[in-house]
C-alpha positions, 0 to 999 in steps of 0.5 A: 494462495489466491490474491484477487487484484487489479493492475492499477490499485496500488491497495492491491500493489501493497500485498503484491510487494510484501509476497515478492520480498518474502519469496512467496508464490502466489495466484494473481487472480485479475479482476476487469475494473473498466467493468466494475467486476469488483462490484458484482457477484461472486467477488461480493461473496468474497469482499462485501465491500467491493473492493481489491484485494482479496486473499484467499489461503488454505480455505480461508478468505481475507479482504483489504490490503492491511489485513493482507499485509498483516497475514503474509507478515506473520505467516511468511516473515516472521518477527521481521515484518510485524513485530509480536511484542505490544509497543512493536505492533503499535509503532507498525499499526500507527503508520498502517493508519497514516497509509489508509487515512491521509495517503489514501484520501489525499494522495489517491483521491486527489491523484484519482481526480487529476487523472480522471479516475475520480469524479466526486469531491473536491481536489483541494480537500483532497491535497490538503489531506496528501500534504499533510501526510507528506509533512507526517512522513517528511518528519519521521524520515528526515532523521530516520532511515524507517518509518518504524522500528529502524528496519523495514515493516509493513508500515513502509510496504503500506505507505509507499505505493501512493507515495510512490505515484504522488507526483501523477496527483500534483504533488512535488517530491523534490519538497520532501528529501526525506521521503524521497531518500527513503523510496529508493532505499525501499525500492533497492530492496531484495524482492521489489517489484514495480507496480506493473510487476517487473522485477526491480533490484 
């Protein structure tokens, strides 16, 4: 197994935490992003869009990091990560969408334009979207230990690395005690790794 990353993307960071709770090996394959090596050939041969991750396994090929996080799941971890059952699937699916959508374009977008990293659009829109997905966690987790299911998911592997870096976009975690309890719950798992890939507990 093959994951095409790069050590900053926390899309990427996403199926690197799930492999490493799983026990399962795997090929780091890193990508220049100072050189926009992501955005030419042959990784557009991979990844039409562009981006990391990628996973490549057994002769086949798999771009993003939900579909990443949904193959390792059902491959390596059974029922526990993903569940088969219909309501099951939908409770994980609607926090996969929260991650992609309000983390995603607020936390990352609005970090990305505090650090740089980002140069187009506005930080305000940014943070307004990463507030309110804070508040969506904050809701869940201050009467729940997990986002789903009352055990860890792909859901919780999904929304945790923009979370985790959120104070580098201005915001305070201290506001959401919830949120916060539950990272370092999620951070005392067997198998997590930090983002730059040193072991934790």
């Amino acid at each position: 197994m093959k994951l095409y990353m790069t050590e900053r993307s926390g899309n990427a960071y996403k199926p690197r935490l799930l492999l490493a709770m799983l026990n399962v090996p795997y090929e780091k394959v890193l990508l220049d992003f100072a050189k926009k090596e992501q955005k030419q050939e042959p990784f557009l041969r991979l990844n039409p869009r562009g981006q990391v991750p990628v996973m490549e396994d057994e002769g086949r090929v798999f771009w993003g990091s939900t579909a990443c996080l949904a193959y390792i799941a059902r491959k390596h971890g059974g029922d526990k990560w993903l569940p088969a059952d219909p309501a099951g699937v939908a409770e994980v699916m609607q926090w996969l969408e929260l991650a992609q959508n309000e983390l995603h374009y607020g936390l990352q977008w609005a970090r990305g334009v505090k650090t740089g990293i980002r140069k187009i659009g506005s930080y305000d829109e940014y943070a307004g979207y990463a507030r309110n997905g804070l508040q969506v966690l904050e809701g869940r987790l201050g009467s729940n230990q997990w986002l789903a299911l009352g055990r860890p998911t792909i859901g919780d592997v999904a929304c945790y690395p923009y979370v985790s870096v959120a104070p580098e976009g201005g915001f305070r975690l201290e506001d959401y005690p919830g949120v916060m309890a539950w990272m370092k719950r999620f951070e005392a798992l067997p198998g997590w790794v930090k983002r730059g890939g040193e072991q934790g507990a």
